[in-house]
LUMMARVEX-728434 format. One record per residue (C-alpha): residue number from 1; residue in one letter; y, z, x. Coordinates in steps of 0.5 Angstrom, whole numbers, plus 500, padded with zeros to 3 digits. Example, Ala and Ser with C-alpha at 12.3 -4.5 7.8 and 13.67 -1.06 7.14 Angstrom:
2
r pos 1 code A y 491 z 516 x 525
r pos 2 code S y 498 z 514 x 527
This chain:
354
r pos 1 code X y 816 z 678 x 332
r pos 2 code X y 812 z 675 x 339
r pos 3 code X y 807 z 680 x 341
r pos 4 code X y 805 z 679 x 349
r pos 5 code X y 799 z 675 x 348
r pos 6 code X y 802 z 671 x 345
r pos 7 code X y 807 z 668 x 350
r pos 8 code X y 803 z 665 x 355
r pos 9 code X y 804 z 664 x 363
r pos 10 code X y 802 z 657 x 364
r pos 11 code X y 798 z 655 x 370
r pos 12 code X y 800 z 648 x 373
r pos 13 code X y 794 z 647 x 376
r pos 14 code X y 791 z 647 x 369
r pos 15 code X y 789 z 640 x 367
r pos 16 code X y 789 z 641 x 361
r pos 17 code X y 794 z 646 x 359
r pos 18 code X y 799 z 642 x 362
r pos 19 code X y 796 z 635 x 358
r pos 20 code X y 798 z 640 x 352
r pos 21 code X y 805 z 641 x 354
r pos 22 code X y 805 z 633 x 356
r pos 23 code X y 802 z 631 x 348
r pos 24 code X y 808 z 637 x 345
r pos 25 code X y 814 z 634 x 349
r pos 26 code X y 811 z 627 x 347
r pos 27 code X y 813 z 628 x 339
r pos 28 code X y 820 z 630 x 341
r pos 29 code X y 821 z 624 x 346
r pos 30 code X y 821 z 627 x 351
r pos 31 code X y 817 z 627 x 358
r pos 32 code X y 814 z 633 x 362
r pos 33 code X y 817 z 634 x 369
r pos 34 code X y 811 z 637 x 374
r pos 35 code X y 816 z 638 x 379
r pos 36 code X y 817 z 645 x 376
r pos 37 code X y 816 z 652 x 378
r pos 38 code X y 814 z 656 x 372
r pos 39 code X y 812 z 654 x 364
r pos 40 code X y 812 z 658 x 359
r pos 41 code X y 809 z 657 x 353
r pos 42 code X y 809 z 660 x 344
r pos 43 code X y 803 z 660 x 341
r pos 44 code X y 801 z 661 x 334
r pos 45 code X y 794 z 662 x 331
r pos 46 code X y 793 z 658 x 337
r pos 47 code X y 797 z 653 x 336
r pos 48 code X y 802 z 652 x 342
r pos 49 code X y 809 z 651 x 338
r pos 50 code X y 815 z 652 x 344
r pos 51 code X y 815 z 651 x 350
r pos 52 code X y 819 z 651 x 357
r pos 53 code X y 819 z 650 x 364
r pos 54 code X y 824 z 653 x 369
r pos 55 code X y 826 z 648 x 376
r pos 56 code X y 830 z 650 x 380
r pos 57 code X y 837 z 653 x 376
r pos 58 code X y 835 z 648 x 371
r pos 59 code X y 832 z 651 x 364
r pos 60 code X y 829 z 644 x 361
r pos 61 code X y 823 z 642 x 358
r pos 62 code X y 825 z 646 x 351
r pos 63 code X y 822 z 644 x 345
r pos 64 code X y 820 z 648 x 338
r pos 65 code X y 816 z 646 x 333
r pos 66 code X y 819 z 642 x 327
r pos 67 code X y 817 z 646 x 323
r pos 68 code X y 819 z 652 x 325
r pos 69 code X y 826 z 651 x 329
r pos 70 code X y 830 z 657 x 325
r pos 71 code X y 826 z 662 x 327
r pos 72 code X y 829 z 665 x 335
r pos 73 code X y 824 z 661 x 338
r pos 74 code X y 829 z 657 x 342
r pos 75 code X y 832 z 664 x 344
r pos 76 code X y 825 z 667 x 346
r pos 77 code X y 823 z 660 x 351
r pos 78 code X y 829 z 661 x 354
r pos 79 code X y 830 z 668 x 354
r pos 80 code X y 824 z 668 x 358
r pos 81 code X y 826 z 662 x 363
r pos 82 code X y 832 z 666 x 365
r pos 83 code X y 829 z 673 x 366
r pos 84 code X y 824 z 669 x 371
r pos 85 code X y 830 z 666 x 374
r pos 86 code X y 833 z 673 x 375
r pos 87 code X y 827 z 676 x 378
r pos 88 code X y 827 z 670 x 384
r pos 89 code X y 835 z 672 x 384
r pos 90 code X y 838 z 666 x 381
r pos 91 code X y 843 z 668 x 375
r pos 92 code X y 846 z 662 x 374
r pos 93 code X y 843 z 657 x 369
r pos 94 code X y 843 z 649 x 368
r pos 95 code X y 841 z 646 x 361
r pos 96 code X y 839 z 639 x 359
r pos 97 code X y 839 z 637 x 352
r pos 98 code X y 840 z 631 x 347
r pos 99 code X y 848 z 631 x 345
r pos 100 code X y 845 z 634 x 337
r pos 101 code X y 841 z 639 x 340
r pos 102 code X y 847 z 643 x 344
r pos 103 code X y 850 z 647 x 339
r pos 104 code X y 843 z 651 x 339
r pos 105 code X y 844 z 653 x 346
r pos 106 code X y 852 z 654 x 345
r pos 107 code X y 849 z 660 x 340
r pos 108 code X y 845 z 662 x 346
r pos 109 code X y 852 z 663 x 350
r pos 110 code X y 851 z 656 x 354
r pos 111 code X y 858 z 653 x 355
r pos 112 code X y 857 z 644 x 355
r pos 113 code X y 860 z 643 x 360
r pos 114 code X y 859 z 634 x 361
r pos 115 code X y 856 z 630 x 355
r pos 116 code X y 854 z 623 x 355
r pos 117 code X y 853 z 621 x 347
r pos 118 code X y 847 z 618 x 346
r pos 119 code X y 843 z 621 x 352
r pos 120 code X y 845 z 628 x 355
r pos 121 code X y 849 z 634 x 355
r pos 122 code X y 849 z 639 x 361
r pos 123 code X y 850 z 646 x 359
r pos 124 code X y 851 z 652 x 363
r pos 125 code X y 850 z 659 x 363
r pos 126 code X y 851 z 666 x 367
r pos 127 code X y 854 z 668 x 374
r pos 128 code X y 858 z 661 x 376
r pos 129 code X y 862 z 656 x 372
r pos 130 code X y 865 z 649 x 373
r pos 131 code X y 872 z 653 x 374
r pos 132 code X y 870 z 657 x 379
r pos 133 code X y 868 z 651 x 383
r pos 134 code X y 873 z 647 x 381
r pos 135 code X y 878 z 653 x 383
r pos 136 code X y 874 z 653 x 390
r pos 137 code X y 875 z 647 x 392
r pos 138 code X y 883 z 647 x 391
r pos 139 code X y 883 z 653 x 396
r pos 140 code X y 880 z 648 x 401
r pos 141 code X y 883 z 643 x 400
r pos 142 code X y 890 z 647 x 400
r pos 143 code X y 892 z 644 x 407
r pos 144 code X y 892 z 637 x 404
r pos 145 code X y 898 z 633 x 403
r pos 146 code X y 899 z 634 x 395
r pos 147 code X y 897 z 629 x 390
r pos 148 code X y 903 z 624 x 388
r pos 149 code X y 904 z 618 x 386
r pos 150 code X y 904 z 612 x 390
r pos 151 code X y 901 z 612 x 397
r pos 152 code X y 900 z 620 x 396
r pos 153 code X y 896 z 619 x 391
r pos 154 code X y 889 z 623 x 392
r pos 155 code X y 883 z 620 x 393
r pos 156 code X y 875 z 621 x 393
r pos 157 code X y 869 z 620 x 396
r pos 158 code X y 862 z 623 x 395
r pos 159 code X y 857 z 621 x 401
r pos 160 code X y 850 z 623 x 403
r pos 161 code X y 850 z 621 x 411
r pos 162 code X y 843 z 620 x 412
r pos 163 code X y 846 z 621 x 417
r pos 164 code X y 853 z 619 x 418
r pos 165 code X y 854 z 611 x 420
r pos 166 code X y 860 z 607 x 423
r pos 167 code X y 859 z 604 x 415
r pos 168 code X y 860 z 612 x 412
r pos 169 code X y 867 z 611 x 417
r pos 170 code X y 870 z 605 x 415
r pos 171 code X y 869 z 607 x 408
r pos 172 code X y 873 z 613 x 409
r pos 173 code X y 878 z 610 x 414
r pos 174 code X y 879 z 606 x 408
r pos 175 code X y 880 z 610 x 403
r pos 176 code X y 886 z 615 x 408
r pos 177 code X y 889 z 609 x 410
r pos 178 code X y 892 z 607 x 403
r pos 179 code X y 892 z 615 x 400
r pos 180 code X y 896 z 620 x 401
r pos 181 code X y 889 z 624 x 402
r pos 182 code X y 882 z 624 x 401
r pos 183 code X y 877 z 628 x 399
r pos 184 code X y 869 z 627 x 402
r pos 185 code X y 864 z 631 x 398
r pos 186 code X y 857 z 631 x 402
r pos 187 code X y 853 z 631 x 397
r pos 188 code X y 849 z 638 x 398
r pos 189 code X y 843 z 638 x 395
r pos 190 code X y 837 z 639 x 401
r pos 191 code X y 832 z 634 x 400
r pos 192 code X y 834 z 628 x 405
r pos 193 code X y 831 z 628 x 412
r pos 194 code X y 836 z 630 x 415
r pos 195 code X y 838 z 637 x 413
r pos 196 code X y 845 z 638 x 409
r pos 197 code X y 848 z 643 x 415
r pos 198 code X y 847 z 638 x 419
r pos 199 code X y 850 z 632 x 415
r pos 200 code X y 856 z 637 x 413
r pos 201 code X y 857 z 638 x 420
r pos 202 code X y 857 z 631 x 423
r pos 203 code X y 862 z 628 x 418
r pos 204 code X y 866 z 634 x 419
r pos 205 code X y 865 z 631 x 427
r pos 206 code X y 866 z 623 x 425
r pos 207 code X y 873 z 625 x 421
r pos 208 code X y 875 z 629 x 425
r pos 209 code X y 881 z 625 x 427
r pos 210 code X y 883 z 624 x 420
r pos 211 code X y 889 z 628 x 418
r pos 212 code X y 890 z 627 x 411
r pos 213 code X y 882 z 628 x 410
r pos 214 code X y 877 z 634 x 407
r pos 215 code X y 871 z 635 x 408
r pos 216 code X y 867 z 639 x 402
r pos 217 code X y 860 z 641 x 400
r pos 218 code X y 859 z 638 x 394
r pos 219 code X y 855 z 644 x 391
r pos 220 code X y 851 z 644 x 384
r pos 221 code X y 856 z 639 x 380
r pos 222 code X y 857 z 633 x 384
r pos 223 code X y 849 z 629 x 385
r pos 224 code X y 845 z 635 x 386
r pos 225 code X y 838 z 637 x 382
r pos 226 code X y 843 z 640 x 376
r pos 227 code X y 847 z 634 x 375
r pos 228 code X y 843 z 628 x 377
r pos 229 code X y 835 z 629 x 380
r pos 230 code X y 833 z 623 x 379
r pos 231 code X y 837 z 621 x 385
r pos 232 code X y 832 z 624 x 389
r pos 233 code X y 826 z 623 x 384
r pos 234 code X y 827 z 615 x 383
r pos 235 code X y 825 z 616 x 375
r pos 236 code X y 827 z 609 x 372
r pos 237 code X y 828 z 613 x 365
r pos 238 code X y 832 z 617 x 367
r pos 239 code X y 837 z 613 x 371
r pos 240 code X y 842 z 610 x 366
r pos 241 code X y 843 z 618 x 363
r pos 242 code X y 844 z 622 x 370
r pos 243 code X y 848 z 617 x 373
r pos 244 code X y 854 z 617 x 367
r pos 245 code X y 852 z 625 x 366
r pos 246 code X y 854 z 625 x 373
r pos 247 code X y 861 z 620 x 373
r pos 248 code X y 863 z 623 x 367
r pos 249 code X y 862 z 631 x 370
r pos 250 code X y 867 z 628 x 375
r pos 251 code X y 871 z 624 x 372
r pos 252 code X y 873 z 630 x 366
r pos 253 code X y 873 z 635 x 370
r pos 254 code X y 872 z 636 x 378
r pos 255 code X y 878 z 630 x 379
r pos 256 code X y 883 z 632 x 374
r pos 257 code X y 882 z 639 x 377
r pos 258 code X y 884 z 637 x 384
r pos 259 code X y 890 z 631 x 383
r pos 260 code X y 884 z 625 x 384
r pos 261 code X y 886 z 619 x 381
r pos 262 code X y 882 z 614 x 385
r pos 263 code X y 875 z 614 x 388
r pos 264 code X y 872 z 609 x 393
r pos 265 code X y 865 z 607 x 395
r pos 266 code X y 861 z 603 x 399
r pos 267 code X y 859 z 596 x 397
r pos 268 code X y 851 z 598 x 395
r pos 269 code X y 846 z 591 x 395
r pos 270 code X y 840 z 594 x 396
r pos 271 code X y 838 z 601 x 393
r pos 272 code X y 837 z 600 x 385
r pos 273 code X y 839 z 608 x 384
r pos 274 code X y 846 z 607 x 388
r pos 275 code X y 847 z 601 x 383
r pos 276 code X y 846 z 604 x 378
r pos 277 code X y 850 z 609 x 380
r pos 278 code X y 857 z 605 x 382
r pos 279 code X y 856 z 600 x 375
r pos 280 code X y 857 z 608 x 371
r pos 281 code X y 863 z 609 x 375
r pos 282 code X y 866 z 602 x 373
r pos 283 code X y 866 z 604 x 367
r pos 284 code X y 867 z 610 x 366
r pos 285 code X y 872 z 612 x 371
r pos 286 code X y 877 z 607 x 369
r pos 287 code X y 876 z 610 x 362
r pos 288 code X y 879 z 617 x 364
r pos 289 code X y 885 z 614 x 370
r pos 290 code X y 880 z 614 x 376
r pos 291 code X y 882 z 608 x 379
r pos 292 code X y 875 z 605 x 383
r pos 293 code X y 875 z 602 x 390
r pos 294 code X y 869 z 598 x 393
r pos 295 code X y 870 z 597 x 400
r pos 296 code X y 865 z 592 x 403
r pos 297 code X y 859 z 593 x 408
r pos 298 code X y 861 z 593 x 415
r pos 299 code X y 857 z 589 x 419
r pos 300 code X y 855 z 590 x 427
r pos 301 code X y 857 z 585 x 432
r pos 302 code X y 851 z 582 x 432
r pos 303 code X y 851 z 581 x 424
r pos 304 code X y 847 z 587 x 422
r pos 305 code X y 849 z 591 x 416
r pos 306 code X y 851 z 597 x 417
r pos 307 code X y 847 z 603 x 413
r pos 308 code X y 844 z 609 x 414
r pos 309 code X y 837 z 607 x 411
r pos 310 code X y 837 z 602 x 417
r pos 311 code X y 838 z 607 x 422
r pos 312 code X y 832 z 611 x 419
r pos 313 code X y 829 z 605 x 420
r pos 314 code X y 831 z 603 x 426
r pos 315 code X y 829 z 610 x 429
r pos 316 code X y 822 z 609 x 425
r pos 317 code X y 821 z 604 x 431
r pos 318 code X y 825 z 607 x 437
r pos 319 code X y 830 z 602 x 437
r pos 320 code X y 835 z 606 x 439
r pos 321 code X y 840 z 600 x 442
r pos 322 code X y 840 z 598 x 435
r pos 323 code X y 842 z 605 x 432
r pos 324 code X y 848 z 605 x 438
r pos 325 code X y 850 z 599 x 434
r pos 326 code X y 851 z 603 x 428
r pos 327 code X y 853 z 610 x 430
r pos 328 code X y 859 z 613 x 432
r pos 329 code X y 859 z 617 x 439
r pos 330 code X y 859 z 624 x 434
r pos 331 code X y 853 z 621 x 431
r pos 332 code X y 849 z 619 x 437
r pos 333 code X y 850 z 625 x 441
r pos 334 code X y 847 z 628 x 435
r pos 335 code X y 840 z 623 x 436
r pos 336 code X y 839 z 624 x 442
r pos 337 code X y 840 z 632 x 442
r pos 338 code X y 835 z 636 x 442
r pos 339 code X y 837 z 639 x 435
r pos 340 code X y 836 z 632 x 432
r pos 341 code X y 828 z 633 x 436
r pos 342 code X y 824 z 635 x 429
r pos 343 code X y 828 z 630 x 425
r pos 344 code X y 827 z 625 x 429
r pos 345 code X y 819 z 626 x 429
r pos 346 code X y 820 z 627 x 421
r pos 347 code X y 823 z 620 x 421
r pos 348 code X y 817 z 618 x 426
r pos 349 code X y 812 z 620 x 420
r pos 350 code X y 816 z 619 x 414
r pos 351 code X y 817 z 613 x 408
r pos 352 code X y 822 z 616 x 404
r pos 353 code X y 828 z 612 x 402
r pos 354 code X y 832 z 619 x 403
């Protein structure tokens, strides 16, 4: 048995402390991620022999001692990690480990619920599940055509709309034109400069139009911090496993769920994550029975590809004729409002490419 004194709360802004952490991970391959909340550790005759840390939902950085894996460590680590979850009102928890490694956490009562052979699996636990979202979803798309085969065939899109341009529209209009239906998934994590509820809401705004077209939050399953963090946190280690976790999610179990057969995106020449990304989905939707459309960029009159990054940076130097250009009248309603006033002075200071 642990006595207390011998799990110890680790201090993130101790140097040294998180250098042990990183040279522990470090023997099993693995790399400390310091954007966490909390990290725990065991120790042994001072020896540090198990460790984890709790970001968000997501339990990650577990590892034990070769030596002595067998003896409930892996149950203390975590255990611990989701009694500190709880207390912050989290009760739902997310799992990253290498494939050989998930039947450790399933005896923990952790379900896999998406594995990329070689990288990753993504287990979850506690108070929500992929079926309960999945079941959530078709209530909200209820109201849509049924999916079918031929042009009612049931399309999908999954946006960011940083903020929401003409190029965004295209794409979607695409999309509605040669299916029965289409659902558009606003990615939900909160880490782009201009807020979910407000990007949620001006696509909502720019498809309104489109009968045959849900709008839907993303949640926790589709590019969030769960499933793909390094989306938001560009680690090139990390890319090719998160981008074909993520697909793969989508591909075996949110798209079946719903009637998906086809999903489309936009043409991506400049960012290396979102490359990365559209190269997962071709080959491993059609794998799985999931068509994959790319629908080139748009371009202004002047010539001028249309993406949201370019609109940041066109507000970064008060072009906003330029911003015009690349905006449906929604949008620009939005910019130019005083609800849009703080982002806009974020955007002013800010070089993030989100």
């Amino acid at each position: 048995m642990w006595t207390p004194d011998e799990l110890r709360v680790l201090d993130p802004g101790n140097r040294r402390e998180m250098a042990e952490v990183s040279r522990f991970l470090a023997a099993f391959g693995l790399s400390f991620e310091e954007a966490v909340e909390y990290t725990v550790a065991l120790y042994r005759d001072g020896r540090m022999v198990a460790t984890g840390s709790l970001a968000g939902e997501v339990l990650r950085n577990i590892a034990v001692a070769e030596d002595l894996q067998g003896e409930g460590l892996t149950a203390t680590i975590v255990s611990e990690l989701m009694r500190e979850a709880g207390s912050r009102g989290r009760f739902h928890y997310f799992i990253y480990t290498r494939p050989d490694k998930a039947r450790l956490f399933a005896s923990l009562g952790f379900a896999e619920i998406a594995r990329v052979e070689g990288y990753v699996s993504l287990l979850e636990a506690g108070m929500g599940s992929i079926e309960s979202y999945v079941e959530d979803l078709r209530r909200q798309v209820a109201h849509l055509p049924p999916p079918a085969e031929g042009s009612g065939r049931r399309a999908a899109l999954v946006v960011n709309c940083n903020p929401f341009t003409l190029g965004h529209r295209a794409v979607v209009e695409a999309a509605a034109r040669a299916a029965g239906s289409v659902v558009v998934f606003v990615v939900e994590e909160d880490r782009s400069l201009f807020p979910f509820a407000h990007r949620l809401k001006l696509v909502r705004e720019g498809l309104a139009d489109l009968a045959n077209v849900a709008v839907v939050a993303g949640g926790k399953y589709i590019i969030s911090a769960a499933t793909f963090p390094a989306y938001f946190t560009r680690g090139e280690e990390t890319v090719i496993a998160q981008t074909r976790l993520d697909v793969t999610l989508f591909a075996e179990r949110i798209a079946p769920g719903l009637g998906i057969t086809v999903r489309y995106v936009g043409e991506e020449p400049y960012c290396p994550v979102t490359a990365a990304y559209n190269q997962a989905m071709r080959e491993i939707l059609p794998a799985r029975g999931i068509e994959l459309t790319v629908i080139p960029r748009i371009a202004t009159a002047g010539g001028e590809i249309v993406s949201a990054s370019k609109v940041r940076e066109m507000i970064r130097r008060d072009d906003w004729d330029g911003v015009r250009r690349m905006v449906p009248d929604s949008t620009w309603r939005y910019l130019v409002s005083d609800a849009a006033r703080p982002i806009i002075d974020k955007i002013r200071v800010s070089d993030s490419r989100h």
